[in-house]
N, C-alpha and C positions, 0 to 999 in steps of 0.2 A: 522931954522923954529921951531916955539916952537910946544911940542906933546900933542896932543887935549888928555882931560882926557878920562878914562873910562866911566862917565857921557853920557859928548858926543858920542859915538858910542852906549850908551846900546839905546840912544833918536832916531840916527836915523834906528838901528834897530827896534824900536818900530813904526816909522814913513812908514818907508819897507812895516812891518809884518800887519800894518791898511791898508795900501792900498792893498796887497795882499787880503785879507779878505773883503774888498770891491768889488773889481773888482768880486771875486770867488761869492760873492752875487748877483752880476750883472747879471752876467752870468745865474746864476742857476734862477732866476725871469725870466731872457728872454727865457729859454727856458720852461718853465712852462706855460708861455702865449703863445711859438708858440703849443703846445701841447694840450693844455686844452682849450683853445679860450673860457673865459668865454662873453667874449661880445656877441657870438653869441646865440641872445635869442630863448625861444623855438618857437614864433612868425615868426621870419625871417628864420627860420632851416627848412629840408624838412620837410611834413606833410606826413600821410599814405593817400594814396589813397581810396577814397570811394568807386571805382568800386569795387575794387579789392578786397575789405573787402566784399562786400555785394554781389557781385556774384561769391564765391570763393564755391567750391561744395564740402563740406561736405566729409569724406572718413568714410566708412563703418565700426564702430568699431567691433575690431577684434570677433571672433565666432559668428557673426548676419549672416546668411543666407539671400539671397536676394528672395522677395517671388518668390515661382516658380506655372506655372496655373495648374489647375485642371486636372488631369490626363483625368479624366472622359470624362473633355467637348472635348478633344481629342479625344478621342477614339469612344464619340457619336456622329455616324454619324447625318448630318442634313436631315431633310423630303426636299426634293425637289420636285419641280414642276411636274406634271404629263407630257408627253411628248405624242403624239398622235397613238404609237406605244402599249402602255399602253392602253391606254383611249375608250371602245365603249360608243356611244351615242346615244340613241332611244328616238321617239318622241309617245307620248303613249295617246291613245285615252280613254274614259272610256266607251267608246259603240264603234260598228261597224254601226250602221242603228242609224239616229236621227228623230223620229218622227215631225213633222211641227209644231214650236217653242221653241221646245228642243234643249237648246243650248249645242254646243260641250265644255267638258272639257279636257283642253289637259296639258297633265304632262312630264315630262324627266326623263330617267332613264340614269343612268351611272354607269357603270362596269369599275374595275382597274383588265385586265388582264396580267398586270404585277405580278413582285413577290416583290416586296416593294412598301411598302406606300407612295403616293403623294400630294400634294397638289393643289387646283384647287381655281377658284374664280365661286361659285355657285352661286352670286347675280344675282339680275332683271338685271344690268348693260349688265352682257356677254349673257344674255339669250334671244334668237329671234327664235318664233315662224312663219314660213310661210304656209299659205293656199295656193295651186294652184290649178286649174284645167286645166290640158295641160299646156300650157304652159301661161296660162293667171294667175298672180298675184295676189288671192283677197285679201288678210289678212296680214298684218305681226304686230306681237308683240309691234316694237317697236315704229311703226307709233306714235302713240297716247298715249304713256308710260306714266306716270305720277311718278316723285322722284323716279329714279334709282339710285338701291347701290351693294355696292359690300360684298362679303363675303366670303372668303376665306375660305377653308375645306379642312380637311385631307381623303380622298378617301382610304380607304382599301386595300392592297392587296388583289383579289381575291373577293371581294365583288359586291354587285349590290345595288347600292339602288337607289330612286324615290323622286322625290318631291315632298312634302308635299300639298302642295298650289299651285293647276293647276289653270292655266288662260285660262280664259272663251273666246271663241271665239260667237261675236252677229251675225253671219251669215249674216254681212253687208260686202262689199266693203272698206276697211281700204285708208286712206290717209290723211298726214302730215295737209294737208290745210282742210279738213272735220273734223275734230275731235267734232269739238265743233256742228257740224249740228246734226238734229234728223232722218231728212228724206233721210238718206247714201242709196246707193243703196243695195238692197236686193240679196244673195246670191240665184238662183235655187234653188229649192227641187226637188220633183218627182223622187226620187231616183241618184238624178245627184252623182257624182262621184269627191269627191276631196281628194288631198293628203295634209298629213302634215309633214312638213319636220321642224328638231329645229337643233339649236347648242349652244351652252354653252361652256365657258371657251377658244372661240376659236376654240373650236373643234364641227365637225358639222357630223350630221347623216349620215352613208353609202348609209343609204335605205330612206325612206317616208312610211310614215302609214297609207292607204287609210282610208276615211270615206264614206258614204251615207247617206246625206240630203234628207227625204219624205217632 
């Protein structure tokens, strides 16, 4: 058998050593694509979530104090409502005898004989004036009221004070369905005897404050 030159073996060493070097390229691309996946665009890849972005809550950077409330409003107590324990109420005439067509003017007084200050609703709303005599009904306040309001006040500890603006009683017989008549029935004079009794805020008179119609 004749013997292949040195030629021959250096070719197919070279022929060997190219497919080696192939192959090793092969390789090394195919795992660079299982790795790298450039096919996958940024279109078909996940997205961030938009809740998640736009409702994620902020974290307090460091040394910022969270506000904290007013000491003050803490510690200052609030005026509360007056309670009837607290509260006297008198119905106050501006005469004891009313001569024949002198109309009576009747006022309220109220004392906070508690030891702090309360608050009360002094308006025309809570405030009803009654006339009796015996037990017969002539007059109340609110029969005939016209634009009631309210008006809330802080009352004093230990104080007394009166209303300003007494409402005039016309020594006629009051009622819802009369209001708008002239000729109401007329209350006795001759010295007759009637009381007046008020409350406000709720709160209503212990006693009644006589008058005398001449």
């Amino acid at each position: 058998m004749p013997r292949r030159s040195a030629a021959v073996y250096r070719r197919r060493r070279l022929v060997v050593i190219g497919g080696l070097v192939l192959l090793l390229a092969a390789i090394g691309v195919g795992a660079w694509l299982l790795i790298a996946k450039p096919w996958a665009s940024a279109e078909t890849g996940p997205k961030p979530s938009a809740s998640s972005s736009e409702t994620s809550t902020p974290s307090p950077s460091p040394g910022t104090a969270s506000p904290s409330p007013d000491p003050s409003a803490s510690q200052t107590p609030a005026i509360v409502a007056c309670e009837a324990k607290d509260v006297e109420v008198a119905a106050v005439a501006d005469a004891e005898t009313y001569a024949a067509g002198v109309l009576p003017k009747l006022s309220i007084s109220l004392t906070n004989k508690g030891t702090k200050d309360c608050t009360i609703d002094v308006g025309s709303t809570t405030q009803v004036f009654t006339v009796s005599s015996g037990s017969d009904v002539w007059w109340r306040s609110t029969d005939c009221q016209k634009d009631p309001s309210s008006m809330i006040a802080t009352l004093t500890a230990g104080t007394t004070v009166t209303s300003k603006d007494p409402v005039t009683w016309d020594r006629t017989r009051s009622s819802v369905e009369t209001c708008d008549q002239e000729n109401r029935q007329r209350a006795p004079g001759g010295g007759a005897s009637y009381h007046v009794e008020v409350s406000i805020g709720g709160f209503t008179s212990p006693s009644t404050v006589q008058i005398l119609l001449y």
